[in-house]
C-alpha positions in Angstrom: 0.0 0.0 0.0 2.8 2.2 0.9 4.5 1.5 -2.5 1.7 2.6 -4.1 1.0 6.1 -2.2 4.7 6.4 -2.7 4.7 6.3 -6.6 1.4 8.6 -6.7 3.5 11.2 -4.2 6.3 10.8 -6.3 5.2 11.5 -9.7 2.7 13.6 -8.9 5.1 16.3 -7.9 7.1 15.0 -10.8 4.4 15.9 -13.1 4.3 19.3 -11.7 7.7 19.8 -12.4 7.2 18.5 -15.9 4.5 20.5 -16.6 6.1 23.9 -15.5 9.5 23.2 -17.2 7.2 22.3 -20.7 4.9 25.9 -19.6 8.5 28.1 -19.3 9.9 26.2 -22.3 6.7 26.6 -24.6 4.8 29.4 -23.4 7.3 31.4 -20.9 5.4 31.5 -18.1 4.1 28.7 -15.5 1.3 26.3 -15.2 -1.8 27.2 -13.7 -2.1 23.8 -12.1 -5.4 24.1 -9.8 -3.8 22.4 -7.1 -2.3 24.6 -4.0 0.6 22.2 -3.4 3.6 21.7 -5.9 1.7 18.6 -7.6 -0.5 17.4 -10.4 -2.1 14.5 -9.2 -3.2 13.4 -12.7 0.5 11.7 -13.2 0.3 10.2 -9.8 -3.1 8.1 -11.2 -1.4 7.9 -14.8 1.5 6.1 -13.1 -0.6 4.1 -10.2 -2.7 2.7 -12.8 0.4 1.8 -15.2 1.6 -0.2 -12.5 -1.3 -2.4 -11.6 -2.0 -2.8 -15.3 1.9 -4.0 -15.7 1.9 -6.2 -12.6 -1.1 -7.7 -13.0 -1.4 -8.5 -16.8 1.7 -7.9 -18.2 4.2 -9.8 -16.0 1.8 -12.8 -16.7 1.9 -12.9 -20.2 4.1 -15.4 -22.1 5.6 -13.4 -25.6 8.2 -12.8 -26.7 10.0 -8.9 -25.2 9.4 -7.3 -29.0 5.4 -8.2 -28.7 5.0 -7.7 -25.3 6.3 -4.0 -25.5 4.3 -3.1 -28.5 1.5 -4.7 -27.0 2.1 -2.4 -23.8 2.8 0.6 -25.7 -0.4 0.3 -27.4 -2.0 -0.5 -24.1 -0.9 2.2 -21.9 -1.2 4.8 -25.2 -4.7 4.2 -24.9 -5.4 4.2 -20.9 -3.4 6.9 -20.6 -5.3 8.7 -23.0 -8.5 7.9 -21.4 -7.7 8.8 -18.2 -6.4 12.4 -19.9 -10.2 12.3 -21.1 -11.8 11.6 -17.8 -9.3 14.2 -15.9 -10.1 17.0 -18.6 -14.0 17.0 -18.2 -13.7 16.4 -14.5 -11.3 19.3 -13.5 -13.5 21.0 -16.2 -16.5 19.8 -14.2 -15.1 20.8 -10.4 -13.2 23.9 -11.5 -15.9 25.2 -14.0 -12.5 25.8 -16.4 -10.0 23.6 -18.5 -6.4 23.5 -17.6 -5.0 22.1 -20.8 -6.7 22.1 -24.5 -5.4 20.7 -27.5 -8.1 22.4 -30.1 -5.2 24.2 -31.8 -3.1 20.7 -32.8 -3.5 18.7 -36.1 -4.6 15.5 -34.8 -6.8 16.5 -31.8 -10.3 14.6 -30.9 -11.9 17.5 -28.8 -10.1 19.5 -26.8 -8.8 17.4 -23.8 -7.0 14.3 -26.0 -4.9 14.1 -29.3 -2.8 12.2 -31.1 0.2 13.7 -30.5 0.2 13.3 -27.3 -1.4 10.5 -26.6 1.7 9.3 -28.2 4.2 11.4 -26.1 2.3 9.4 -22.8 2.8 6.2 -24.4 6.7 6.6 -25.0 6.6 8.4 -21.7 5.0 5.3 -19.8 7.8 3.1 -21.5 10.4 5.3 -20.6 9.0 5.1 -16.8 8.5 1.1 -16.9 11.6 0.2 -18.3 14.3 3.1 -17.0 12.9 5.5 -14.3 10.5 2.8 -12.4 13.7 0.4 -11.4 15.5 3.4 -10.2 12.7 5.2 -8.0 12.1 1.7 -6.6 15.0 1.5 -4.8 14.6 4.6 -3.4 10.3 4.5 -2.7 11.1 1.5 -0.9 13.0 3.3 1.9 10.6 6.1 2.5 9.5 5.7 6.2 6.1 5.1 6.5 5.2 8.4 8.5 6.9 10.1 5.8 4.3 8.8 3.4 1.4 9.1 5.7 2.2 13.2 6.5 2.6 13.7 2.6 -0.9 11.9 2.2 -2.4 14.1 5.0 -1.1 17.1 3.0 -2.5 16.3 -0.5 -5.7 15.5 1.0 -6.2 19.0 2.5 -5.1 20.7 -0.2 -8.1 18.6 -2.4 -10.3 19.0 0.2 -9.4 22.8 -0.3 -9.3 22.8 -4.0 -12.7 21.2 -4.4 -14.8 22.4 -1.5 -13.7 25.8 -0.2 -12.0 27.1 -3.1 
C-alpha cells in the first residue's frame, strides 16, 4: 500500500515539475495547475494505474519482449489517454475551467486528447517502466512510513481545499 502512495507522491510532484519546465519552455510562463501544493495528481493516477496494469497482466503474459512491448505501448497509449479524457471533463467539471486544451493541434479529438500526445504518454510510460520505475524503486522503498502518511495528509487537505472551499 505504501508502494503505491509512494509512486502517486512521487510522480505527482514529478508531473508538476514536468509540466512547468514544458509551460516556461513553450509558453514562458508557469502552469496554472489548480492544485495549492507543488503537484498534479493526474501523473500520480497515470502512473498508479500503469503499474497495476503492468503487474497484473503484463508480468503474466508469455511473448516474446518485442510483442509484449508493443502490445504495452499500445495499451498504456490508450489508458493513458483515457484517463487524460476523464481528468479533462472532471477538472473541467469541479473547477468550472480547463487546464489544458489541444483544439489548436493537427490530430486533436476535442479539446482534452490528441494524437500527439497520446503518443508522447505512451513513449513516456515506457520510458518510466523500463528506466525511471527500477531506479525510484529503490529509493520508494525506503521512505518511512510516516513520511508517506504526513505527505498523504497534506494532498488530501489541499483537495479538500481545492474542491470544497475554493
Amino acid at each position: 500500500m505504501y508502494y503505491y502512495l509512494n509512486n502517486f507522491v512521487l510522480f505527482s510532484i514529478i508531473g508538476f515539475v514536468y509540466e512547468n519546465i514544458l509551460h516556461l519552455i513553450v509558453k514562458g510562463d508557469f502552469t496554472n495547475n489548480p492544485f495549492s501544493g507543488p503537484w498534479i495528481p493526474i501523473y500520480g493516477f497515470g502512473i498508479i494505474i500503469m503499474i497495476f496494469f503492468t503487474r497484473l497482466i503484463f508480468n503474466r503474459l508469455k511473448l516474446n519482449r518485442p510483442l509484449k512491448i508493443i502490445i504495452l505501448f499500445l495499451t498504456v497509449t490508450i489508458i493513458l489517454t483515457l484517463l487524460e479524457l476523464s481528468g479533462g471533463y472532471i477538472t473541467e467539471f469541479v473547477f468550472h475551467r480547463s487546464f489544458w486544451n489541444y483544439t489548436n493541434m493537427v490530430f486533436n479529438f476535442g479539446k482534452y486528447i490528441c494524437l500527439e500526445v497520446s503518443l508522447i504518454w505512451g513513449i513516456a510510460c515506457m520510458i518510466f517502466l523500463y528506466l525511471i520505475k527500477p531506479q525510484t524503486d529503490k529509493f520508494i522503498k525506503k521512505i518511512p512510513h510516516f513520511i508517506t502518511v504526513i505527505l498523504v495528509i497534506l494532498i488530501s487537505i489541499d483537495f479538500a481545499y481545492n474542491f470544497f472551499i475554493k
